[in-house]
Backbone as a chain_set.jsonl record, in Angstrom:
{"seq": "XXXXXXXXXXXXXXXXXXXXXXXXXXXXXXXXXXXXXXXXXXXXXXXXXXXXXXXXXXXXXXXXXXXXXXXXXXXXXXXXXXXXXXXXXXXXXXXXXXXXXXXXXXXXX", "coords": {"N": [[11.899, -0.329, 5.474], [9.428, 0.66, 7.407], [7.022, 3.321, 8.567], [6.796, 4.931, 11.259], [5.105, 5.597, 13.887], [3.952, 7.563, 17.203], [3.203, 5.656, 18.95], [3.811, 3.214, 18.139], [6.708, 2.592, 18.545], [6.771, 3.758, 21.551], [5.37, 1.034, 22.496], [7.416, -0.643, 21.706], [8.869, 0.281, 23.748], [7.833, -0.435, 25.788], [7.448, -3.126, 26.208], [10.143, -3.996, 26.486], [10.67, -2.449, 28.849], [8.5, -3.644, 30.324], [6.209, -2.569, 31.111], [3.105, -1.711, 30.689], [1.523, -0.092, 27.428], [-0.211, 1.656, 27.81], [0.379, 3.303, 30.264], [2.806, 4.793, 28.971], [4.169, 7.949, 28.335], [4.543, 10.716, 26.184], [6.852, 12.219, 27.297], [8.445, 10.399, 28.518], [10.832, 8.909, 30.213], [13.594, 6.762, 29.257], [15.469, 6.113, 31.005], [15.415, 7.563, 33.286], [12.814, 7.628, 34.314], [11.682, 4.941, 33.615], [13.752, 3.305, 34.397], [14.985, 1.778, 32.408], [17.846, 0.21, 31.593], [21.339, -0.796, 30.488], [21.306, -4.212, 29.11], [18.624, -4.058, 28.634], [18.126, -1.446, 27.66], [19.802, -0.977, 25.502], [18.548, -2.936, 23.837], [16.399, -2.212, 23.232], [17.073, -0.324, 21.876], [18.102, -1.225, 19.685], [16.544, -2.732, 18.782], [14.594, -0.541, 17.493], [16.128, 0.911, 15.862], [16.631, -1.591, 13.616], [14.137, -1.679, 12.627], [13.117, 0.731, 12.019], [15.44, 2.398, 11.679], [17.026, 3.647, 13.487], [19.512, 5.437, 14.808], [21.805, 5.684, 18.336], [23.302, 8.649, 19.587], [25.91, 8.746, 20.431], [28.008, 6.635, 23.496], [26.084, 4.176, 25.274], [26.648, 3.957, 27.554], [26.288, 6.546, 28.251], [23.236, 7.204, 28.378], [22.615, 5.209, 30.13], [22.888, 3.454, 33.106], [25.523, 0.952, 32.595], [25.515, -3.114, 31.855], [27.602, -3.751, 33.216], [28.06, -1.859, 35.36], [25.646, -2.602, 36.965], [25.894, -5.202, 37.525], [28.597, -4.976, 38.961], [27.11, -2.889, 41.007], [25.701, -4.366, 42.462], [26.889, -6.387, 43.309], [28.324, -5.08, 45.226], [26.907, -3.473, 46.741], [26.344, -4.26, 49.454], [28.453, -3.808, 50.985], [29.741, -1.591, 49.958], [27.925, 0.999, 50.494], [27.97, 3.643, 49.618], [28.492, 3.931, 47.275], [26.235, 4.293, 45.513], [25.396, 6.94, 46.786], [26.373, 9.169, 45.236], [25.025, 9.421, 42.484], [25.83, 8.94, 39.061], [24.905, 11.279, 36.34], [22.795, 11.155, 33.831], [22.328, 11.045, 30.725], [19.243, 12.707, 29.248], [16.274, 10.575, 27.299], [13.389, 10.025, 26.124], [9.98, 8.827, 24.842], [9.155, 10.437, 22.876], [11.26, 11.65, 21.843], [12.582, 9.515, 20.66], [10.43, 8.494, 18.817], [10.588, 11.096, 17.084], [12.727, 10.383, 15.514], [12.904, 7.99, 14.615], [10.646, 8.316, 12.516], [11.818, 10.173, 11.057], [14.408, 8.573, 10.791], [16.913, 9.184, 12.053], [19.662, 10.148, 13.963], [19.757, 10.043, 17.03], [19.709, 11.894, 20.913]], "CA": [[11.467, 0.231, 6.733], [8.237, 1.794, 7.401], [6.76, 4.494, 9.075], [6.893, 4.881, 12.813], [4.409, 6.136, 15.059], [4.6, 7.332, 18.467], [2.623, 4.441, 19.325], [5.031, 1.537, 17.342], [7.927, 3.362, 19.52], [5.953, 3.215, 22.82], [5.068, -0.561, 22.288], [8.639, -1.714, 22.172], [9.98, 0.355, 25.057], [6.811, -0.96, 27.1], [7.486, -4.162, 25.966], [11.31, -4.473, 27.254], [10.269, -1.952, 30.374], [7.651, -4.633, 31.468], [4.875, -1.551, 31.104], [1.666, -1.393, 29.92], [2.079, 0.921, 27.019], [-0.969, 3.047, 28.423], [1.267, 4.364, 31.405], [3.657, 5.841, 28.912], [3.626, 9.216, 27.697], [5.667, 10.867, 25.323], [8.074, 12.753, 27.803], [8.655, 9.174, 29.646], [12.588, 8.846, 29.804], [13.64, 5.87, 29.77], [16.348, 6.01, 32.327], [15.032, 8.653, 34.822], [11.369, 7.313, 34.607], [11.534, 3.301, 33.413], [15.348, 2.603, 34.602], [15.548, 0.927, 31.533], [19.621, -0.175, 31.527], [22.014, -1.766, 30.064], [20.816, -4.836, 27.757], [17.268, -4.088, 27.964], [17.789, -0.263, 26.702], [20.376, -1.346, 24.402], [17.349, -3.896, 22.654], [15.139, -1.407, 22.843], [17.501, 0.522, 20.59], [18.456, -2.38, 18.459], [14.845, -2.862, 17.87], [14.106, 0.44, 17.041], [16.994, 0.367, 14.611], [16.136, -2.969, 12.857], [12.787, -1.36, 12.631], [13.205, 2.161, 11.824], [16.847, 3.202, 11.451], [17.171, 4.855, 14.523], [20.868, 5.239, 16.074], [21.905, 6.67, 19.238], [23.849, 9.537, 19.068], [27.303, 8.903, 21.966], [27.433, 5.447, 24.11], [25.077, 3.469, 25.956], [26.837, 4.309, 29.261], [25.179, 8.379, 28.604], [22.169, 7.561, 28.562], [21.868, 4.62, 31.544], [24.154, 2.516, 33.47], [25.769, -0.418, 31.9], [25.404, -4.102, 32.727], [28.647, -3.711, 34.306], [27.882, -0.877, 36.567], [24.527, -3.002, 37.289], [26.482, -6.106, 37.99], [28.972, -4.291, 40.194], [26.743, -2.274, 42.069], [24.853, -5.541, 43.083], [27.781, -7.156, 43.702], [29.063, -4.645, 46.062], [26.026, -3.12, 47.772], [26.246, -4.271, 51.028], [29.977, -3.125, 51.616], [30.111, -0.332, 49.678], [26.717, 1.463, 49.897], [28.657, 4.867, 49.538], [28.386, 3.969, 45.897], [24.682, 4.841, 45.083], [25.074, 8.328, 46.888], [26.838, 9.723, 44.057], [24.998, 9.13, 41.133], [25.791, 9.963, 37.623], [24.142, 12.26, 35.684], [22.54, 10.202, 32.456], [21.041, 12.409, 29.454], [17.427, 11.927, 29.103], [16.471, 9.743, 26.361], [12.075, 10.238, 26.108], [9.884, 8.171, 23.762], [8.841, 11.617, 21.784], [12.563, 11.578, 20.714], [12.903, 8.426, 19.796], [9.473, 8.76, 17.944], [11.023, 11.76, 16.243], [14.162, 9.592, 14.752], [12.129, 6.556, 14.33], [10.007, 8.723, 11.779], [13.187, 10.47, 10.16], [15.551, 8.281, 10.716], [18.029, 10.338, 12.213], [20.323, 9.951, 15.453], [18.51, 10.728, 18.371], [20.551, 11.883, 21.995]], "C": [[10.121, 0.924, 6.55], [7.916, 2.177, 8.212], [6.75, 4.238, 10.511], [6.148, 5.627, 13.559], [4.526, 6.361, 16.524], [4.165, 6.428, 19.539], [3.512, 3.333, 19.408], [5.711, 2.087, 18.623], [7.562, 3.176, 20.935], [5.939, 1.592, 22.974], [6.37, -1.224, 22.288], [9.043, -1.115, 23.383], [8.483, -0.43, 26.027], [7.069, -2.118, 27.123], [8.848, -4.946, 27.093], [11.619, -3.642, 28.766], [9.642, -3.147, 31.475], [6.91, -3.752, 31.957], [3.737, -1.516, 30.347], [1.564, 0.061, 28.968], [1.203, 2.066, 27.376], [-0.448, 3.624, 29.149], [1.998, 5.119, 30.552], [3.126, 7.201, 27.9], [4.773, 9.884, 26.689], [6.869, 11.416, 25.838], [8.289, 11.682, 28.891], [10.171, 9.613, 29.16], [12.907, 7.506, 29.681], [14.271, 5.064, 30.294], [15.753, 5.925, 33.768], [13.824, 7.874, 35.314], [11.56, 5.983, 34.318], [12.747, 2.477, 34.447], [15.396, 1.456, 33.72], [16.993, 1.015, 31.203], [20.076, -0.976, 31.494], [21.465, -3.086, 28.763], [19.605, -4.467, 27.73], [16.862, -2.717, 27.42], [18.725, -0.983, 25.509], [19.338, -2.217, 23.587], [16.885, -3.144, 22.619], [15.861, -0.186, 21.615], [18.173, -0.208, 19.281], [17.444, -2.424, 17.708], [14.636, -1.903, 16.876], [15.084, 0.646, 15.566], [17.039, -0.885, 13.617], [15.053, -2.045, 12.239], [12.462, -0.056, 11.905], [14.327, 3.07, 11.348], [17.267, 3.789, 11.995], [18.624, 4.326, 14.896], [21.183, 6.36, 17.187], [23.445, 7.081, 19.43], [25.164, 9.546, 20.554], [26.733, 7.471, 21.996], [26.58, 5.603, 25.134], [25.428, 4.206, 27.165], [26.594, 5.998, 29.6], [24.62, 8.673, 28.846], [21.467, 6.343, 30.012], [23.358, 4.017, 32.018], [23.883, 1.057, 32.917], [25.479, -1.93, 32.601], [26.526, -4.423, 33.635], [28.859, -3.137, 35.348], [26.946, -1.783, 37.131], [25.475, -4.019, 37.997], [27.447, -5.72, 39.391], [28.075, -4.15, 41.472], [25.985, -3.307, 43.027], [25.068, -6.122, 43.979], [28.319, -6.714, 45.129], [28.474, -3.615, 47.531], [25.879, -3.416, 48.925], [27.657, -3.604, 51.538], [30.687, -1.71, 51.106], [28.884, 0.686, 49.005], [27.228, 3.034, 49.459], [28.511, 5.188, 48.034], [27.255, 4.478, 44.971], [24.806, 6.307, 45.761], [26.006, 8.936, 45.618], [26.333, 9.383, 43.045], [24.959, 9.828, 40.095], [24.944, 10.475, 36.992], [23.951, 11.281, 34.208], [22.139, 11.372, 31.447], [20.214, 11.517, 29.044], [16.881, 11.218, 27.734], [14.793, 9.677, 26.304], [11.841, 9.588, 24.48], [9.382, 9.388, 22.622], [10.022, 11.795, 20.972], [12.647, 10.524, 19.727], [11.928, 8.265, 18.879], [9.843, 9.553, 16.77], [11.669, 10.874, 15.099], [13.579, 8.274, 14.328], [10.984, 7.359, 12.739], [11.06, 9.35, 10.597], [13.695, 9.79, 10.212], [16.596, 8.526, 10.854], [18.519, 9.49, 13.675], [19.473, 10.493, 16.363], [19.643, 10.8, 19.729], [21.082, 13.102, 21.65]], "O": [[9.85, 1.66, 5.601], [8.36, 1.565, 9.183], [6.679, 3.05, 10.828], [6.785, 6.589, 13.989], [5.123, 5.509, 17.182], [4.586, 6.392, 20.695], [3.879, 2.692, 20.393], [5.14, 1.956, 19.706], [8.188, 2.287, 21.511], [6.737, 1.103, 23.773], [6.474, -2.322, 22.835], [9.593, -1.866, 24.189], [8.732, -0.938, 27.121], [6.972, -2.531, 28.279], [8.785, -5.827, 27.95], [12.46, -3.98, 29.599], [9.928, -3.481, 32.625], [6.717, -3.815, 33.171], [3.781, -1.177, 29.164], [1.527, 1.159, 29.524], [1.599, 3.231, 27.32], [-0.611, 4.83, 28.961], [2.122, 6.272, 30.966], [2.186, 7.374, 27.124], [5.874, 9.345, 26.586], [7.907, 11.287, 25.189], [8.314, 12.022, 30.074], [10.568, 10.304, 28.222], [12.037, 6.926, 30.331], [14.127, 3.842, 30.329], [15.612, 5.136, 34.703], [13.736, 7.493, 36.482], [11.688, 5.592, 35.478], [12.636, 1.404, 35.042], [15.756, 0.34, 34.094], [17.338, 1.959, 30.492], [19.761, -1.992, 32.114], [21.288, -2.739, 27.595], [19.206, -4.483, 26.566], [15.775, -2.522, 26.876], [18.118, -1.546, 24.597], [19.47, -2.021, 22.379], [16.636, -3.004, 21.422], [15.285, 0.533, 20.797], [18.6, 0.249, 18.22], [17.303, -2.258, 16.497], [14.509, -2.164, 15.68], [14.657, 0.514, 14.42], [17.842, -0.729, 12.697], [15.332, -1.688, 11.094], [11.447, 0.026, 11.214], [14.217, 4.162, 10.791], [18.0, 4.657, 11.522], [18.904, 3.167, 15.201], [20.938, 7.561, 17.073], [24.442, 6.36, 19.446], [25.129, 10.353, 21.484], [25.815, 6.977, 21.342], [26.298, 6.622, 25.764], [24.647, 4.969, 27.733], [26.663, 6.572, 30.687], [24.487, 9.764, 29.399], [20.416, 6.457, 30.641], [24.478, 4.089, 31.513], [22.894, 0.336, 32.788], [25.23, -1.964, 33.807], [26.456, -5.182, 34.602], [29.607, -3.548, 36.236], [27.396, -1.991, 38.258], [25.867, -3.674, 39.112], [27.168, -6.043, 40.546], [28.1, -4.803, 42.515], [25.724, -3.049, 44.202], [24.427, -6.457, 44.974], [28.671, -7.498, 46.011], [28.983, -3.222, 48.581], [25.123, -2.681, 49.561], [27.697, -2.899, 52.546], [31.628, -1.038, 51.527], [28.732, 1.07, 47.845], [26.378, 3.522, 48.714], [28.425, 6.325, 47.569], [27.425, 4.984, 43.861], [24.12, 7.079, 45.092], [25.107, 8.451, 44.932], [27.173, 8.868, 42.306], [24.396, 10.91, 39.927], [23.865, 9.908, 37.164], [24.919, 10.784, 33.633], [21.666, 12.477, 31.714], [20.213, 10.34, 28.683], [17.561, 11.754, 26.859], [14.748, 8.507, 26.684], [12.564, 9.602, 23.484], [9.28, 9.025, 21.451], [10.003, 12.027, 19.763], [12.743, 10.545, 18.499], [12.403, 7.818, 17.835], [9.63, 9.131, 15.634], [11.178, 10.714, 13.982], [14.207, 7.626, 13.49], [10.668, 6.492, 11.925], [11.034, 8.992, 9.419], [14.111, 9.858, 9.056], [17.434, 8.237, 10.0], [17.96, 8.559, 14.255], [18.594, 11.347, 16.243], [20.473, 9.892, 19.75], [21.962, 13.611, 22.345]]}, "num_chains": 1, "name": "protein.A"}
């Protein structure tokens, strides 16, 4: 593995965002601010793990909604819009963290 910048780290989430990594900044989230969810955060933390050693710290469904919530809610949006006023609370997930843990190698979340 080698070293990780908060650049490298930027460059994949921009990559599986579909952002130009100049828009992001280091307190991007990349729930709240990208709505990166489901498989394309999960790669972006595969990557980073291949890459770096990074793992995230609880499941996927903490930090965004799953492809099953996604699929659902898709599915069911016209008859049950009631469903989007309630939404869950995610914990924030920013590329300065993942920069952190991508440099240590530590859990990040």
């Amino acid at each position: 593995m080698t070293a990780a910048s908060a650049r490298d780290v930027a460059g994949i989430v921009a990559a599986h965002a579909d952002t130009p990594v100049e828009q992001l900044r280091p307190n991007t989230r990349l729930w709240h601010d990208l709505r990166l969810a489901g498989d394309d955060f999960g790669d972006v933390i595969e990557e980073l793990h291949r890459a770096y050693g990074v793992t995230l710290r609880g499941g996927l469904e903490e930090y965004c909604r799953t492809e099953a919530d996604l699929s659902w809610a898709f599915l069911w949006w016209p008859f049950a819009s009631w469903t989007f006023k309630r939404e869950k609370r995610y914990r924030d997930l920013t590329i300065a963290e993942l920069a952190t843990a991508a440099r240590s190698g530590v859990q990040v979340g």
